[in-house]
PDB file of N, CA, C and O in Angstrom:
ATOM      1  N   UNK A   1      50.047  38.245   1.946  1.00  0.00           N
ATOM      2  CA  UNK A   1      49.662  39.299   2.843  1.00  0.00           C
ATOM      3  C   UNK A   1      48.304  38.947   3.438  1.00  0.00           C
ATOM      4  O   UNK A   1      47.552  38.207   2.804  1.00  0.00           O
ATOM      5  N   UNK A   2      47.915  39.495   4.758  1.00  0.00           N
ATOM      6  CA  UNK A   2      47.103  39.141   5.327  1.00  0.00           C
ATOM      7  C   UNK A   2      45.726  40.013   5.365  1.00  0.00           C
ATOM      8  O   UNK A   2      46.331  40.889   5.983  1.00  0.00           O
ATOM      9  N   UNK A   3      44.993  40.315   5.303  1.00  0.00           N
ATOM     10  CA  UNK A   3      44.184  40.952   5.661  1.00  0.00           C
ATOM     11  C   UNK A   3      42.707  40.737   6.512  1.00  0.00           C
ATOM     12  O   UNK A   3      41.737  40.091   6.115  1.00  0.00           O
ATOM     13  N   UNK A   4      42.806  41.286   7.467  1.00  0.00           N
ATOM     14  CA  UNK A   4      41.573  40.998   8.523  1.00  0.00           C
ATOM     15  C   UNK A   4      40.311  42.152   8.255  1.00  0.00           C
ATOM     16  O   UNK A   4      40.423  43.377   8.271  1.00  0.00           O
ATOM     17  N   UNK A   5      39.224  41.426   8.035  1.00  0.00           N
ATOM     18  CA  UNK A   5      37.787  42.446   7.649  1.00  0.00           C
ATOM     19  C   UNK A   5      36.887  42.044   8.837  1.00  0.00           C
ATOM     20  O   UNK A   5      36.266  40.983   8.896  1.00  0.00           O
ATOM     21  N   UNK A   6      36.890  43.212   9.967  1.00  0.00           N
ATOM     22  CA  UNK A   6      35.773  43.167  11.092  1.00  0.00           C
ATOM     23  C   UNK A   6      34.571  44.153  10.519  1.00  0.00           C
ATOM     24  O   UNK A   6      34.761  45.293  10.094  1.00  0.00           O
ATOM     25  N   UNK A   7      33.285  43.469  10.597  1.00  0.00           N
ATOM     26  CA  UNK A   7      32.170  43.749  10.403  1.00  0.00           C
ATOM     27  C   UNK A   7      31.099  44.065  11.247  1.00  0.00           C
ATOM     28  O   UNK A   7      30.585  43.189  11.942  1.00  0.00           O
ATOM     29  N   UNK A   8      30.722  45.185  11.259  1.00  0.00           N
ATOM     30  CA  UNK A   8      29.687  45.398  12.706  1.00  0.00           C
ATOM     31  C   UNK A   8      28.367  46.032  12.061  1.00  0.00           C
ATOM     32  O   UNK A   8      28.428  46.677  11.015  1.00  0.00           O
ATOM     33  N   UNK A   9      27.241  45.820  12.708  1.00  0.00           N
ATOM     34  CA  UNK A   9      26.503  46.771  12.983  1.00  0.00           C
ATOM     35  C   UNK A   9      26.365  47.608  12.925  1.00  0.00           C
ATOM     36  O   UNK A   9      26.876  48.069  13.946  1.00  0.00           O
ATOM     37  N   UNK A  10      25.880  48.532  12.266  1.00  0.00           N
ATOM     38  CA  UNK A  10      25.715  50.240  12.339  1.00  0.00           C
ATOM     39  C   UNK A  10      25.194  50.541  13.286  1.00  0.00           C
ATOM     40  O   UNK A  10      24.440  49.695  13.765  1.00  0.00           O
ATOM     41  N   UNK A  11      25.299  51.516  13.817  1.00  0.00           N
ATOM     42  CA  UNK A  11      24.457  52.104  15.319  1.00  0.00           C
ATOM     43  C   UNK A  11      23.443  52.145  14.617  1.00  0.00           C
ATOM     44  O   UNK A  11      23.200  52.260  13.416  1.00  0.00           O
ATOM     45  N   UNK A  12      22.599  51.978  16.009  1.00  0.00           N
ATOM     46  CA  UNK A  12      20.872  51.898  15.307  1.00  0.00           C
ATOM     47  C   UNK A  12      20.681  50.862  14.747  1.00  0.00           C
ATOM     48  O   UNK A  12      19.475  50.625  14.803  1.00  0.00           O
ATOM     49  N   UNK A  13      21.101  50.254  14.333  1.00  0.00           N
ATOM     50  CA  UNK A  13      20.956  49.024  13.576  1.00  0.00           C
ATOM     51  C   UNK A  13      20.149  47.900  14.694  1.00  0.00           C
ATOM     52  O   UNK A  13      20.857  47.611  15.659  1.00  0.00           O
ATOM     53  N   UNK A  14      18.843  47.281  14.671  1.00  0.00           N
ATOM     54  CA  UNK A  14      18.771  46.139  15.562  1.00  0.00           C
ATOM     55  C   UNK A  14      19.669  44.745  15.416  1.00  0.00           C
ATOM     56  O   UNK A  14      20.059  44.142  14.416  1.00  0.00           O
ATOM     57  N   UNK A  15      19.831  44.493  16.830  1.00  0.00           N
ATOM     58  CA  UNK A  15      21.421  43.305  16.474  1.00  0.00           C
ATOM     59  C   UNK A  15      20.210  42.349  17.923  1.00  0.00           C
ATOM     60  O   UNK A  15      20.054  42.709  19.090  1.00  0.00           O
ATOM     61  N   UNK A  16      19.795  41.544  17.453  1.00  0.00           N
ATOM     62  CA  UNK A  16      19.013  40.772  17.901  1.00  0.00           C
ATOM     63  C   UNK A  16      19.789  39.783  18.268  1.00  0.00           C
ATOM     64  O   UNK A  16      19.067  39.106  19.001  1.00  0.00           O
ATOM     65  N   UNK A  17      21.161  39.118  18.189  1.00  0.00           N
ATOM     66  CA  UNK A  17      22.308  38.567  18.175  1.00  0.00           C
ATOM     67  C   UNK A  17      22.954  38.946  19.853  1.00  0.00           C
ATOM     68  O   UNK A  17      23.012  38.256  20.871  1.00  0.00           O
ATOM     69  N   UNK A  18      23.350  40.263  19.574  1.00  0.00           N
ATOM     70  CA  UNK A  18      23.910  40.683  20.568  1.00  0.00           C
ATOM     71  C   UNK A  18      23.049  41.145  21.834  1.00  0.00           C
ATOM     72  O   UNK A  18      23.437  41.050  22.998  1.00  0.00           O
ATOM     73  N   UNK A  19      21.840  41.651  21.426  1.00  0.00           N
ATOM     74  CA  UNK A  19      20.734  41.321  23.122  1.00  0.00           C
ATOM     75  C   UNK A  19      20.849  40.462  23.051  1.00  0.00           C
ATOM     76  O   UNK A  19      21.856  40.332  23.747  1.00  0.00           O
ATOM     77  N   UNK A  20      20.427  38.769  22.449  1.00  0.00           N
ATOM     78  CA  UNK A  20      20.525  37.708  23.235  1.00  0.00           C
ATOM     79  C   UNK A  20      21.976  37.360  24.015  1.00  0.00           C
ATOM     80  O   UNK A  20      22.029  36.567  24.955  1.00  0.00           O
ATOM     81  N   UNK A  21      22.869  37.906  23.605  1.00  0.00           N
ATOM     82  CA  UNK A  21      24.243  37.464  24.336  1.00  0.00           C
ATOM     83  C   UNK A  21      24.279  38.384  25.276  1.00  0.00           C
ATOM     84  O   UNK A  21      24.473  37.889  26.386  1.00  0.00           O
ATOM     85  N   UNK A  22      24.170  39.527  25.267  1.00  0.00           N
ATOM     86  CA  UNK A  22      23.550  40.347  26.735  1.00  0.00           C
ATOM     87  C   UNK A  22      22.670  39.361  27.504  1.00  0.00           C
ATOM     88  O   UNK A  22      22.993  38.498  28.321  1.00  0.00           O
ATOM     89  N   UNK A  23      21.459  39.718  27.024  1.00  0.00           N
ATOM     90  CA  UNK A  23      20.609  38.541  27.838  1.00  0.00           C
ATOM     91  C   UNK A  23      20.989  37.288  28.593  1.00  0.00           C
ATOM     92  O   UNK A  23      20.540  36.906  29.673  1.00  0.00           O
ATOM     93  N   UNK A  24      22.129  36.577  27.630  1.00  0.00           N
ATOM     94  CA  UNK A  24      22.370  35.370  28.593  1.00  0.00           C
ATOM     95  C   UNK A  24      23.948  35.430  29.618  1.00  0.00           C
ATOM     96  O   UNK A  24      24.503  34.658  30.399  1.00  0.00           O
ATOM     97  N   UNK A  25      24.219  36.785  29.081  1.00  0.00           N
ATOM     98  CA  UNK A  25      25.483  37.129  30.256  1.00  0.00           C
ATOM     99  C   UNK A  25      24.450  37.629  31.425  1.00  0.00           C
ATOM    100  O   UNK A  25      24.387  36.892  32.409  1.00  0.00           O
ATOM    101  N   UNK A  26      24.011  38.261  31.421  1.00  0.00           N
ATOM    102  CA  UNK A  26      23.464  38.596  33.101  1.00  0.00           C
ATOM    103  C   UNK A  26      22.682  36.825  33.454  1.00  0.00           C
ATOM    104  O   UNK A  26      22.785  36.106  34.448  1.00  0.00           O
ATOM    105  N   UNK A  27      22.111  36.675  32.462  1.00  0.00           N
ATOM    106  CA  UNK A  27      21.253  35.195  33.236  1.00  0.00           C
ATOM    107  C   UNK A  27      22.452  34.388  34.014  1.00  0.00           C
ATOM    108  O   UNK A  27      22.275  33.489  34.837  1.00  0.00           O
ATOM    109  N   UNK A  28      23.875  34.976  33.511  1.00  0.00           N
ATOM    110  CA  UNK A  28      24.742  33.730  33.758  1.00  0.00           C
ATOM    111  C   UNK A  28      25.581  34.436  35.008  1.00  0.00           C
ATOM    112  O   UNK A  28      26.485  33.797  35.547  1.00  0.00           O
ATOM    113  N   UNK A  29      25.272  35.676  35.413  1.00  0.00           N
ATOM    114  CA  UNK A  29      25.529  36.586  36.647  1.00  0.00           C
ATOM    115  C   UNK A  29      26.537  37.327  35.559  1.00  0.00           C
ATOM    116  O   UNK A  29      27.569  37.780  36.053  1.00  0.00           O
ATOM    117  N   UNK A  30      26.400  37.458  34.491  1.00  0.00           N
ATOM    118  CA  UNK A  30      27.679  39.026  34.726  1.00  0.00           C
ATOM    119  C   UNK A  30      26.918  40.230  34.722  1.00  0.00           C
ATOM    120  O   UNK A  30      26.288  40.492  33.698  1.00  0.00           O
ATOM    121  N   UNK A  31      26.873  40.940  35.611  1.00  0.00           N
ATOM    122  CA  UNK A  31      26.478  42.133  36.027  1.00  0.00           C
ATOM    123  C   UNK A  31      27.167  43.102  35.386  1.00  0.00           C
ATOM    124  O   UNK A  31      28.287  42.840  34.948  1.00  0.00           O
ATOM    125  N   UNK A  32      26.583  44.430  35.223  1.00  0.00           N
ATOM    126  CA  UNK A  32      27.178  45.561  34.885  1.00  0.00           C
ATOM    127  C   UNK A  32      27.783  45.849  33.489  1.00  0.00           C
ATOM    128  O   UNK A  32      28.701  46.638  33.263  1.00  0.00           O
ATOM    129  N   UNK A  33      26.872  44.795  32.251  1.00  0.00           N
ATOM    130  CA  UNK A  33      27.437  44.857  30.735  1.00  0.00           C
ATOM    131  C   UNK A  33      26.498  45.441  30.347  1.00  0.00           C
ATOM    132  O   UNK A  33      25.312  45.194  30.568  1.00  0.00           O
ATOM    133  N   UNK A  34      27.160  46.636  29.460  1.00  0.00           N
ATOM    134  CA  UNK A  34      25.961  47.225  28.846  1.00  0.00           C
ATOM    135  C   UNK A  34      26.126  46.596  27.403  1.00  0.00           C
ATOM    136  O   UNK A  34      26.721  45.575  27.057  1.00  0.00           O
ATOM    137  N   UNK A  35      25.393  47.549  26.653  1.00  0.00           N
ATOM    138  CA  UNK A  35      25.284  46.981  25.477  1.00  0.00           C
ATOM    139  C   UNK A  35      26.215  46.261  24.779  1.00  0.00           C
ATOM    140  O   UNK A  35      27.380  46.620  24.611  1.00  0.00           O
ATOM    141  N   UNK A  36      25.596  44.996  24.267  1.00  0.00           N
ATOM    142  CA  UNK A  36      26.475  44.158  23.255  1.00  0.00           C
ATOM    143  C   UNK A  36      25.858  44.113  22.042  1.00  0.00           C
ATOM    144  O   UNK A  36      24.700  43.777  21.794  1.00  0.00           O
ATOM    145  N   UNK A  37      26.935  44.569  21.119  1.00  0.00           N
ATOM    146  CA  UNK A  37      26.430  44.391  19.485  1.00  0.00           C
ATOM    147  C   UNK A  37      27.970  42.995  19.133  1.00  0.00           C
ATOM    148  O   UNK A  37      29.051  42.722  19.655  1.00  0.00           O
ATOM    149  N   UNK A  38      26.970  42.394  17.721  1.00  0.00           N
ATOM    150  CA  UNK A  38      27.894  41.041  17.566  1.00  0.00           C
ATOM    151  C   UNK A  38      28.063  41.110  16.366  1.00  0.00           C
ATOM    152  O   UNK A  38      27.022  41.264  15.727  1.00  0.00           O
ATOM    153  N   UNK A  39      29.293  41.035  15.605  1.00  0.00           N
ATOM    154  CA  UNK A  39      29.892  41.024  14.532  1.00  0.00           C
ATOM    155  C   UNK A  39      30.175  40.069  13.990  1.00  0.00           C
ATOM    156  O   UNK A  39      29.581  39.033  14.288  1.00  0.00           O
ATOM    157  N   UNK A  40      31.300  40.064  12.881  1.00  0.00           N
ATOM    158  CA  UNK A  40      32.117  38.905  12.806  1.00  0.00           C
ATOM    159  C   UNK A  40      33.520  39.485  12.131  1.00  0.00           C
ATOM    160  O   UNK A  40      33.582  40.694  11.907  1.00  0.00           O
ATOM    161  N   UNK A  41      34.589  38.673  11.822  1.00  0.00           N
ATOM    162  CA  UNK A  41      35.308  38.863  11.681  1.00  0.00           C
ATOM    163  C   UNK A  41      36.241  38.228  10.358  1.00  0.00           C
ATOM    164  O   UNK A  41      36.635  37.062  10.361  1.00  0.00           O
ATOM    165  N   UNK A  42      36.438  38.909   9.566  1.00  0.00           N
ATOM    166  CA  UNK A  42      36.703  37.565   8.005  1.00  0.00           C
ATOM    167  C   UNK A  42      38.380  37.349   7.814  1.00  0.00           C
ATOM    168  O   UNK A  42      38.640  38.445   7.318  1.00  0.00           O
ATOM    169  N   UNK A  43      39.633  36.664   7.888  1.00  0.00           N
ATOM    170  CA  UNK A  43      40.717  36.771   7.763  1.00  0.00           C
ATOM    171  C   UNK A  43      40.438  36.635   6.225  1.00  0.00           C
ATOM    172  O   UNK A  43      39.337  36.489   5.693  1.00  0.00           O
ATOM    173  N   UNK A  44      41.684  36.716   5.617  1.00  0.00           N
ATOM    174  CA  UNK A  44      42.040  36.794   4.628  1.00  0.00           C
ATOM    175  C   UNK A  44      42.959  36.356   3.558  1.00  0.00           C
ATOM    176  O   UNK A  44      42.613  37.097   2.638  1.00  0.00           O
ATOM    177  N   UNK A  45      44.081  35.487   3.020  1.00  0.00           N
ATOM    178  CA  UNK A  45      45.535  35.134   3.081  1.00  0.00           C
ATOM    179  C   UNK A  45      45.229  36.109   1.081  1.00  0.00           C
ATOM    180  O   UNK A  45      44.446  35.968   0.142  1.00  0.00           O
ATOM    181  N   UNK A  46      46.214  36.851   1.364  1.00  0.00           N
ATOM    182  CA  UNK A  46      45.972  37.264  -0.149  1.00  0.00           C
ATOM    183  C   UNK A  46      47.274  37.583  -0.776  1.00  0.00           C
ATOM    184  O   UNK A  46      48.058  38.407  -0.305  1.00  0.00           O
ATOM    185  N   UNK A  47      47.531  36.718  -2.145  1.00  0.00           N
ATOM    186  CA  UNK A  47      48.664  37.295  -3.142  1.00  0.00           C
ATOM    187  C   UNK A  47      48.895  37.958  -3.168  1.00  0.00           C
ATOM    188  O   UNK A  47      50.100  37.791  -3.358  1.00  0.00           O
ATOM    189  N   UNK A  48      48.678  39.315  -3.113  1.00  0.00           N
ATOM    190  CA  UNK A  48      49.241  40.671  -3.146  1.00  0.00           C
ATOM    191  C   UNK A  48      50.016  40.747  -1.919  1.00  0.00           C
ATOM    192  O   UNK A  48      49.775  40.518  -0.733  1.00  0.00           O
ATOM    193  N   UNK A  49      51.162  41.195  -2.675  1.00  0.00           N
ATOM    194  CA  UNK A  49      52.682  42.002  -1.900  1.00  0.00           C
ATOM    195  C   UNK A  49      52.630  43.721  -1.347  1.00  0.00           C
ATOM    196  O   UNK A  49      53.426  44.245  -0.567  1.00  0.00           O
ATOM    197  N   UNK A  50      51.449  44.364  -2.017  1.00  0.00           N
ATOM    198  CA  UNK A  50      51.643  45.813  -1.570  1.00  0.00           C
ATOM    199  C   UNK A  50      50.812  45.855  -0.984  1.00  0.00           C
ATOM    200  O   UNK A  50      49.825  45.245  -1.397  1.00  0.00           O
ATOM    201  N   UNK A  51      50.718  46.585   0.303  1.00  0.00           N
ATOM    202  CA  UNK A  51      49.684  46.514   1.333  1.00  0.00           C
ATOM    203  C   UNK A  51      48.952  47.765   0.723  1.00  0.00           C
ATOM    204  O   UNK A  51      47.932  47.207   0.318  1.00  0.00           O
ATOM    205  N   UNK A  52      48.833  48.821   0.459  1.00  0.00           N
ATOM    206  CA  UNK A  52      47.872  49.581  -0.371  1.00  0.00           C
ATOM    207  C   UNK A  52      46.850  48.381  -1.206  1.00  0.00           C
ATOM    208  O   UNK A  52      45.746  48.152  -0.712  1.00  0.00           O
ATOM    209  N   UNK A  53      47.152  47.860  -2.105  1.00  0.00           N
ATOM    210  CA  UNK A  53      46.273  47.072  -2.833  1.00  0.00           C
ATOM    211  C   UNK A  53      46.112  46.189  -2.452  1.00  0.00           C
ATOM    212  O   UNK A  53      45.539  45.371  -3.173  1.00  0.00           O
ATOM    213  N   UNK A  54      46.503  45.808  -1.120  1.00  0.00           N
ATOM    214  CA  UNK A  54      45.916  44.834  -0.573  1.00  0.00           C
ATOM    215  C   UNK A  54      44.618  45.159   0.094  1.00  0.00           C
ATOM    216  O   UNK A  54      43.633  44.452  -0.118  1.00  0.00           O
ATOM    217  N   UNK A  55      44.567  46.223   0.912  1.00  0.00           N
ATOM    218  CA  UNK A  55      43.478  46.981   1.556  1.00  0.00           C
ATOM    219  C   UNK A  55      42.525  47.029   0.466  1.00  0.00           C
ATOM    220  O   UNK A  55      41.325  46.795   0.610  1.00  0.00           O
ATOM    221  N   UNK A  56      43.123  47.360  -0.701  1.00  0.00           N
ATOM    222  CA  UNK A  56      41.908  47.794  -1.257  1.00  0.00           C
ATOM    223  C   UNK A  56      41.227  46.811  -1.877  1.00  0.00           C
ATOM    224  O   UNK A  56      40.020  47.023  -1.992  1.00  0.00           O
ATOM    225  N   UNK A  57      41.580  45.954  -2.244  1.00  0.00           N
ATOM    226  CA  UNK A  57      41.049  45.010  -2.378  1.00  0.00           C
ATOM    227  C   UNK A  57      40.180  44.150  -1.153  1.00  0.00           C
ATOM    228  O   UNK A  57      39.101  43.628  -1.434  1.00  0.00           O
ATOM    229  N   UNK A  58      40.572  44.091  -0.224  1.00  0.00           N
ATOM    230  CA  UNK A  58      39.706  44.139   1.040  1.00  0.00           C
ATOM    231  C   UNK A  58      38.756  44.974   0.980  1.00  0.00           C
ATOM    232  O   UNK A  58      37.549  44.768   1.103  1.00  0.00           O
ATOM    233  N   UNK A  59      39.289  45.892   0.797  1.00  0.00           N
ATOM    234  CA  UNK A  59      37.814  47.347   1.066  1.00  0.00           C
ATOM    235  C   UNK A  59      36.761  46.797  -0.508  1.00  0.00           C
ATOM    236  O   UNK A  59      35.581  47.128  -0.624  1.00  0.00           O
ATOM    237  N   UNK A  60      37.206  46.288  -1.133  1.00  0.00           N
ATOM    238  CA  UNK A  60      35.951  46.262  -2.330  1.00  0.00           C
ATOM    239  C   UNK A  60      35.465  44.891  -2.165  1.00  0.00           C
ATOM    240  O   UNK A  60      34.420  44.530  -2.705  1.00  0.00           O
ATOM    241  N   UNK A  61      36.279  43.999  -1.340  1.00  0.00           N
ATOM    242  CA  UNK A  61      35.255  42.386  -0.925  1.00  0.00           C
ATOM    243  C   UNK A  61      34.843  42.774  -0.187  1.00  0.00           C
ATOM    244  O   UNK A  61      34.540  41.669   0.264  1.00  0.00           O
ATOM    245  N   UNK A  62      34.306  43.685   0.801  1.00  0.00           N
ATOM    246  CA  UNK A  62      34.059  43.815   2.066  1.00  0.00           C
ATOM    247  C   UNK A  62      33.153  44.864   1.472  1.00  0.00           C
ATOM    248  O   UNK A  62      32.765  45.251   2.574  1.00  0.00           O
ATOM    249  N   UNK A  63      32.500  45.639   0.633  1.00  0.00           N
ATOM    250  CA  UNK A  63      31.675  46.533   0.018  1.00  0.00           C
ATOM    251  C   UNK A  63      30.910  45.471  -0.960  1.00  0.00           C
ATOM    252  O   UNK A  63      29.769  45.780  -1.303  1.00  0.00           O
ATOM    253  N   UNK A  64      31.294  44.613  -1.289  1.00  0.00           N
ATOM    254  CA  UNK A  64      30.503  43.810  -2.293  1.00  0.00           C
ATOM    255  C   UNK A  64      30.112  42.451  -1.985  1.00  0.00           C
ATOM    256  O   UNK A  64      29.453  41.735  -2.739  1.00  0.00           O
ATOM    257  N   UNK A  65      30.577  42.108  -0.769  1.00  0.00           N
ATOM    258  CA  UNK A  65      30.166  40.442  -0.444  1.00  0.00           C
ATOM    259  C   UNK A  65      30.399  40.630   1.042  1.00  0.00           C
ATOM    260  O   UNK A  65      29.448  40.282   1.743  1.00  0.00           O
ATOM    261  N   UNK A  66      31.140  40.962   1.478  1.00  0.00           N
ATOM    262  CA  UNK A  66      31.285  40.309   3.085  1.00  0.00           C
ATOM    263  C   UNK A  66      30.336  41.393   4.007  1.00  0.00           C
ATOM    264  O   UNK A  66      29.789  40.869   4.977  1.00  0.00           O
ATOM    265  N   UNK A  67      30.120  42.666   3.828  1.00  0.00           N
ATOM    266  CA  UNK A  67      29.038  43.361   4.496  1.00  0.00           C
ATOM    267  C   UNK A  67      28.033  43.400   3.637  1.00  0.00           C
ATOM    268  O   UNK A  67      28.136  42.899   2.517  1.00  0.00           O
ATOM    269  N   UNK A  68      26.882  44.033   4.086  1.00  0.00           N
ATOM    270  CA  UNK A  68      25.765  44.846   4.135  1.00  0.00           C
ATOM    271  C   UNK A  68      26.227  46.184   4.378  1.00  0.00           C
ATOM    272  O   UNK A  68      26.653  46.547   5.474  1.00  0.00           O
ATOM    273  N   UNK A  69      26.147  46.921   3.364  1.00  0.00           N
ATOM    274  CA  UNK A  69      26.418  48.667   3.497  1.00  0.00           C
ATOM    275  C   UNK A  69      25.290  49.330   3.616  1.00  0.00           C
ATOM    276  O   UNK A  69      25.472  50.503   3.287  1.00  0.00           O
ATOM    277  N   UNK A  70      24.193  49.114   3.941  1.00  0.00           N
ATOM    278  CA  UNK A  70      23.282  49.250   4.084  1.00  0.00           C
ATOM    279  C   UNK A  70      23.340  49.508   6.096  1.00  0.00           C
ATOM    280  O   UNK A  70      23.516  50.435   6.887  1.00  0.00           O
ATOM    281  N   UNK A  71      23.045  47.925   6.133  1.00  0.00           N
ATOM    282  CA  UNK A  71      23.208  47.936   7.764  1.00  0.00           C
ATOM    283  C   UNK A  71      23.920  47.589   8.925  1.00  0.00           C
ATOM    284  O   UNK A  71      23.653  47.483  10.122  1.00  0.00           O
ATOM    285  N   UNK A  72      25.190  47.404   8.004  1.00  0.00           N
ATOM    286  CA  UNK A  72      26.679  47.027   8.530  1.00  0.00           C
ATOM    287  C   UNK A  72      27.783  47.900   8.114  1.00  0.00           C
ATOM    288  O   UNK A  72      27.841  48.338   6.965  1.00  0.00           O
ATOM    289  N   UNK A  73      28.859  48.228   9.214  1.00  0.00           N
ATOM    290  CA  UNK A  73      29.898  48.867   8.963  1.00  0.00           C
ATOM    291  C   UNK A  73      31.410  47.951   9.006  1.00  0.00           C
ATOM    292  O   UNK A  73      31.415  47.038   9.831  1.00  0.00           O
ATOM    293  N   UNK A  74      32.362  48.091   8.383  1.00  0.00           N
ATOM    294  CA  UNK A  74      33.400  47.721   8.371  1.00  0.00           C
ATOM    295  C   UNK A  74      35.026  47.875   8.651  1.00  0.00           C
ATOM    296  O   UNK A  74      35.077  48.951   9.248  1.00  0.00           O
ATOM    297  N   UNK A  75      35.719  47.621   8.595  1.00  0.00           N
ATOM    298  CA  UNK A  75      37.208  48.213   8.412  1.00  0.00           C
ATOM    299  C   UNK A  75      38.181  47.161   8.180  1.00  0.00           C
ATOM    300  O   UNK A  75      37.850  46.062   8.625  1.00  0.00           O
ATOM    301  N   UNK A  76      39.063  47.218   7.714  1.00  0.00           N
ATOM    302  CA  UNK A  76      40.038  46.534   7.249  1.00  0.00           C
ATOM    303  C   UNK A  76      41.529  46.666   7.694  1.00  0.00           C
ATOM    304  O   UNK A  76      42.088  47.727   7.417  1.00  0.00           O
ATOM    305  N   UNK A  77      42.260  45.665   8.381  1.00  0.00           N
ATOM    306  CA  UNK A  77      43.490  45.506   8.882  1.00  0.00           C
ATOM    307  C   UNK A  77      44.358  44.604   8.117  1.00  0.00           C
ATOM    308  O   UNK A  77      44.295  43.375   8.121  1.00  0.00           O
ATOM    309  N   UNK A  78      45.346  45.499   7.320  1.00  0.00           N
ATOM    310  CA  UNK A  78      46.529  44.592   6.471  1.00  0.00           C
ATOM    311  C   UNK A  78      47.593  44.098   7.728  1.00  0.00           C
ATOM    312  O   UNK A  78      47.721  44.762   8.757  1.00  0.00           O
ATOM    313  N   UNK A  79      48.209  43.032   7.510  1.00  0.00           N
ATOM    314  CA  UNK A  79      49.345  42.420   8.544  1.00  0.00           C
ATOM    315  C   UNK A  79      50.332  41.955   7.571  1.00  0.00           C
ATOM    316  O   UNK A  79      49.834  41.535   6.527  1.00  0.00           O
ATOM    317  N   UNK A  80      51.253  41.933   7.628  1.00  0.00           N
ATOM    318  CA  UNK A  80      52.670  41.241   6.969  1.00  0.00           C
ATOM    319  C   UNK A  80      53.035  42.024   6.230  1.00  0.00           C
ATOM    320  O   UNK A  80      52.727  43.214   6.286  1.00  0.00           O
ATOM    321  N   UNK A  81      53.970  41.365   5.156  1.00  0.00           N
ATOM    322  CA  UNK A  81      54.801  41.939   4.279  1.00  0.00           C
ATOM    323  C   UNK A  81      54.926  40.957   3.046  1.00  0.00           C
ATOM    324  O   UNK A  81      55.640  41.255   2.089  1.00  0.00           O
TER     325      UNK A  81
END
């Protein structure tokens, strides 16, 4: 089973990452982008067959290693069967 963990920024959070990629989209002419915040994104390939415990197990790597709960937010997408 698959599981995908996207990681962002908390609002408010400074993302010094994503002004510079703002920053260098207008330098590069794209006009009219507002704010960019920059994440990342973690796949997953995991033994588990039940997508309940698969999530959750996502949700507790993703609370204990792959974010900052502090100044990052998360969510978790199971795929397959």
């Amino acid at each position: 089973m698959r599981a995908v963990v996207t990681v962002m920024p908390k609002a408010g959070v400074l993302d010094p990452q994503g002004k510079a990629i703002g920053h260098a989209l207008a330098g590069l002419g794209f006009g009219g982008v507002g704010e960019v915040r920059a994440g990342k994104v973690i796949e997953l390939d995991l033994a588990e067959t039940d997508p309940d415990r698969a999530r959750a197990a996502a949700e507790e790597m993703a609370r204990r290693l792959l974010a900052n709960p502090v100044i990052e937010s998360w969510r978790v997408a199971v795929e397959g069967s």
